[in-house]
Structure formats: C-alpha cells, structure tokens
Backbone as CSV, one residue per row, in Angstrom:
resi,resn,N_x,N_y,N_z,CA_x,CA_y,CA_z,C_x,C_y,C_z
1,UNK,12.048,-0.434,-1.200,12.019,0.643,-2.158,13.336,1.396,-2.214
2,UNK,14.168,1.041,-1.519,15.205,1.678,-1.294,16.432,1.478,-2.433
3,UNK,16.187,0.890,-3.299,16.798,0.493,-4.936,18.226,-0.322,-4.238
4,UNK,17.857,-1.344,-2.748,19.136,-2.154,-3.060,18.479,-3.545,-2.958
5,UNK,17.620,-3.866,-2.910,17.112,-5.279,-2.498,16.823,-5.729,-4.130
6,UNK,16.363,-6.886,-4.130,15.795,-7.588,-5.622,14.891,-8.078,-5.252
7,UNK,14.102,-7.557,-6.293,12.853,-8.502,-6.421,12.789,-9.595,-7.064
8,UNK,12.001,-10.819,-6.391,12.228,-12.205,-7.070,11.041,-13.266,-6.982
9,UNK,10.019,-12.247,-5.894,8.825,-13.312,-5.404,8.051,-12.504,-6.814
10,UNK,6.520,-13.140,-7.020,5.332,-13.092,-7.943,5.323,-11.524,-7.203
11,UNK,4.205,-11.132,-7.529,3.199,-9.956,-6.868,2.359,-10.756,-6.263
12,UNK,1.239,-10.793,-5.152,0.430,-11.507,-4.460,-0.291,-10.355,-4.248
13,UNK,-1.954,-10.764,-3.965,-2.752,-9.832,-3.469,-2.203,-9.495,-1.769
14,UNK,-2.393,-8.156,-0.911,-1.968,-7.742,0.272,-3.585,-8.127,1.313
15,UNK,-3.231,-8.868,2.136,-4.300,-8.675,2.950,-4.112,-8.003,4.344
16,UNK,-5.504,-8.264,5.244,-5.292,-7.204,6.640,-3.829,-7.515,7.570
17,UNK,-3.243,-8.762,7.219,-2.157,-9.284,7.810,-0.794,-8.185,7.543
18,UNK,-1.225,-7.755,6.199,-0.073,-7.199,5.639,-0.070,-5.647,5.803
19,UNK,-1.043,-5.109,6.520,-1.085,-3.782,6.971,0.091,-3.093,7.596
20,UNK,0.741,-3.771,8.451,2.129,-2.702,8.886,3.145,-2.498,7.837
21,UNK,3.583,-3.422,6.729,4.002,-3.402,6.141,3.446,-3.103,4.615
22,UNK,2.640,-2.506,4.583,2.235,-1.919,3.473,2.330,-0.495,4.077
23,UNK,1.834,0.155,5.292,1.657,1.325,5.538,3.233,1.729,5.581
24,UNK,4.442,1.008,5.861,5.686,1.255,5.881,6.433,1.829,4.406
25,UNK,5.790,0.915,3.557,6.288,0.855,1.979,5.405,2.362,2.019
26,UNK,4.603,3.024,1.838,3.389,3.449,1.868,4.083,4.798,2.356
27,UNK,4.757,4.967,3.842,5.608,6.296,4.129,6.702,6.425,3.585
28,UNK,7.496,5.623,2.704,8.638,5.722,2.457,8.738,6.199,0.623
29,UNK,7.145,5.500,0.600,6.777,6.178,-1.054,6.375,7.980,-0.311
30,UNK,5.726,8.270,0.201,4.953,9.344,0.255,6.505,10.480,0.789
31,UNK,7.317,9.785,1.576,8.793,10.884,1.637,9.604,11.049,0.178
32,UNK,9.528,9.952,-0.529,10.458,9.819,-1.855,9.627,10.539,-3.142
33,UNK,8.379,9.956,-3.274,7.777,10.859,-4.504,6.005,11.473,-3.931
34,UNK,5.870,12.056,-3.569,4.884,12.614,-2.703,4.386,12.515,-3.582
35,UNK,3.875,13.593,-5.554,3.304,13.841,-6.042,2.641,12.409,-6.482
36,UNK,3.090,11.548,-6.373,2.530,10.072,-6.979,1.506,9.726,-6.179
37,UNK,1.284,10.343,-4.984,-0.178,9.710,-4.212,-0.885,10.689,-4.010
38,UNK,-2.226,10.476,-3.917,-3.856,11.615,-3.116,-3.421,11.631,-1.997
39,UNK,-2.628,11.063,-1.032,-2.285,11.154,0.350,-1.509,11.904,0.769
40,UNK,-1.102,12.602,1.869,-0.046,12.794,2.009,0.875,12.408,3.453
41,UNK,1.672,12.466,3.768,2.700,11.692,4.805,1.729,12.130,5.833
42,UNK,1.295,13.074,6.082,0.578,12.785,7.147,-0.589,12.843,7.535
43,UNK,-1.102,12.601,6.438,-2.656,11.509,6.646,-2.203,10.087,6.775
44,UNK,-1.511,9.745,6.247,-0.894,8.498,6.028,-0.074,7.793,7.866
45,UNK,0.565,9.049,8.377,0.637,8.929,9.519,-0.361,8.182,10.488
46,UNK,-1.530,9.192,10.232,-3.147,9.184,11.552,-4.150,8.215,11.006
47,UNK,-3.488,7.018,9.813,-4.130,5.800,9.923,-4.005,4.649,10.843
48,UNK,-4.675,4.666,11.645,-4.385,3.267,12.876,-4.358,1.928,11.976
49,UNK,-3.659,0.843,12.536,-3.925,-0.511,11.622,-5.200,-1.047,11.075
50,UNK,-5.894,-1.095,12.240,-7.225,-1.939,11.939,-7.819,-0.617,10.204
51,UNK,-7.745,0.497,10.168,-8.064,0.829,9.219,-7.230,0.563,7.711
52,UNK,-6.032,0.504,8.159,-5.262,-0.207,7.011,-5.593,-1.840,6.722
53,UNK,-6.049,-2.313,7.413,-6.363,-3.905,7.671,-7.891,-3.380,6.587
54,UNK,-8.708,-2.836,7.643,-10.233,-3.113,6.616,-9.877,-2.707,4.900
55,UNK,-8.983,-1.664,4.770,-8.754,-1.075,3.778,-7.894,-2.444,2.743
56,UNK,-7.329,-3.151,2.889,-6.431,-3.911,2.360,-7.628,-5.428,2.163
57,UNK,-8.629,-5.348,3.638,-9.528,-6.661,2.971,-10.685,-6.371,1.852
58,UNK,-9.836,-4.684,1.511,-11.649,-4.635,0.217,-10.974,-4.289,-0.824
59,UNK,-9.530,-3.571,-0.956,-9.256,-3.506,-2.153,-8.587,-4.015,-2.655
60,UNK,-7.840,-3.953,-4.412,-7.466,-4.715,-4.715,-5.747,-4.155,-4.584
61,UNK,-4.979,-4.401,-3.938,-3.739,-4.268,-3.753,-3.062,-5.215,-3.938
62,UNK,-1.681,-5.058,-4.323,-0.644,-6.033,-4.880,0.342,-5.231,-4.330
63,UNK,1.616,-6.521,-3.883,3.068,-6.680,-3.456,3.754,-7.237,-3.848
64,UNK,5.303,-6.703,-3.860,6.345,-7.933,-4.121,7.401,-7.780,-3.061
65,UNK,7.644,-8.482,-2.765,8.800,-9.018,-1.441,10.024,-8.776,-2.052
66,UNK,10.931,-8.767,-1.268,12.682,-9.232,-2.078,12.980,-10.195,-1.936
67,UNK,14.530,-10.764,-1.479,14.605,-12.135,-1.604,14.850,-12.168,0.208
68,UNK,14.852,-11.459,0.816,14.793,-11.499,2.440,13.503,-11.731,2.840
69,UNK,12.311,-11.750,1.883,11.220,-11.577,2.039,10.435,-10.141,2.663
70,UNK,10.854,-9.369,2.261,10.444,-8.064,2.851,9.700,-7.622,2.066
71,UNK,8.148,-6.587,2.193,8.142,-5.988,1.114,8.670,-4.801,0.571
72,UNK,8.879,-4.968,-0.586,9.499,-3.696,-1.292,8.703,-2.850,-2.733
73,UNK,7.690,-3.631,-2.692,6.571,-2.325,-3.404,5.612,-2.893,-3.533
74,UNK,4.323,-2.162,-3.910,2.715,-2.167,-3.457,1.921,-1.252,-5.240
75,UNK,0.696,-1.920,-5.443,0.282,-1.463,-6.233,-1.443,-1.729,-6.175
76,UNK,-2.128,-1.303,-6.476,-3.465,-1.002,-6.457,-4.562,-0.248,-6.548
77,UNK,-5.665,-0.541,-6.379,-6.937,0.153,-6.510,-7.957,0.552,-5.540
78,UNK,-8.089,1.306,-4.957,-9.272,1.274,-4.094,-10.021,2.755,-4.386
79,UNK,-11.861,2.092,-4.370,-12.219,3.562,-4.903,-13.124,3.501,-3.532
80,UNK,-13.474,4.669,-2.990,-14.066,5.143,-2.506,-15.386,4.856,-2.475
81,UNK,-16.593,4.693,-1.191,-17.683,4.733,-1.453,-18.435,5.712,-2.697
82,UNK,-18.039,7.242,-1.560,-18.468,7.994,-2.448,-18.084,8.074,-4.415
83,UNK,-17.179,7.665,-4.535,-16.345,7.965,-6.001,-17.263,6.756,-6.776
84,UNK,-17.662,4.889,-6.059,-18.650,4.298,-6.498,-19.878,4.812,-6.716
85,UNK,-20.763,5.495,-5.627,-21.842,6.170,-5.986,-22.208,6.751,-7.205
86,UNK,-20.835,7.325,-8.042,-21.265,8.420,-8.932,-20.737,7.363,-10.540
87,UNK,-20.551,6.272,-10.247,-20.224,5.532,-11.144,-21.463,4.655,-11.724
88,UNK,-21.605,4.949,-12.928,-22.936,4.256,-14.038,-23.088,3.120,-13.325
C-alpha cells in the first residue's frame, strides 16, 4: 500500500493462511486512512490470528500481491451475525 510496488497478480479470494498478511495490509490502511474502516488501529491490534483466520474462512475477501508477491491491498465483505439476523 505504500504507492511503490505494482500490481500485476489477479485479485484471489484471502483465506485463514493469509491472516498475517491481511491483518498487516489491514494496520497500515487503518494508520493511512482511518475514516475508511468501522475499525480502528486498535481493535485491529487485540485481534489474535486464529480470529483473523476464522474471519477470512467465512468472508468474502479479496487480494492483490505485487510483483515480489507481497500483498498490497484487500477488499471485501463480511457481515456480522447480528447485522444477518435483521436482514429479510
């Protein structure tokens, strides 16, 4: 995210594998544009992996790598039990 790498891979769905490195992309969005997420840096902090892992095997998240293969941005959906409940 750091506007020097290129992007060149597809987007791919993120799975539990990809948890450290989504939660990385993930603090580096939440220091650069805070207002863009419900989270903030430090909730985002006091997530342990395995919860970023379950979180990544239910929703629908997307990545793209650069050409080092790193990732360098993340996009997706995840709703909430509760927020499903109240949905028709």
């Amino acid at each position: 995210m750091n506007g020097e790498a290129v992007t060149k891979a597809l987007p791919y769905r993120l799975g539990p594998a990809d948890a450290n490195a989504y939660q990385a992309v993930r603090l580096e969005g939440l220091l650069l544009e805070p207002r863009a997420f419900s989270a903030t840096y430090e909730d985002e902090l006091r997530l342990d992996a395995a919860s970023i892992a379950a979180l990544l095997a239910n929703a629908f998240v997307y990545g793209s790598e650069d050409d080092t293969g790193g990732l360098v941005a993340i996009a997706g959906l995840a709703l909430s039990p509760r927020a499903m409940r109240n949905m028709p």
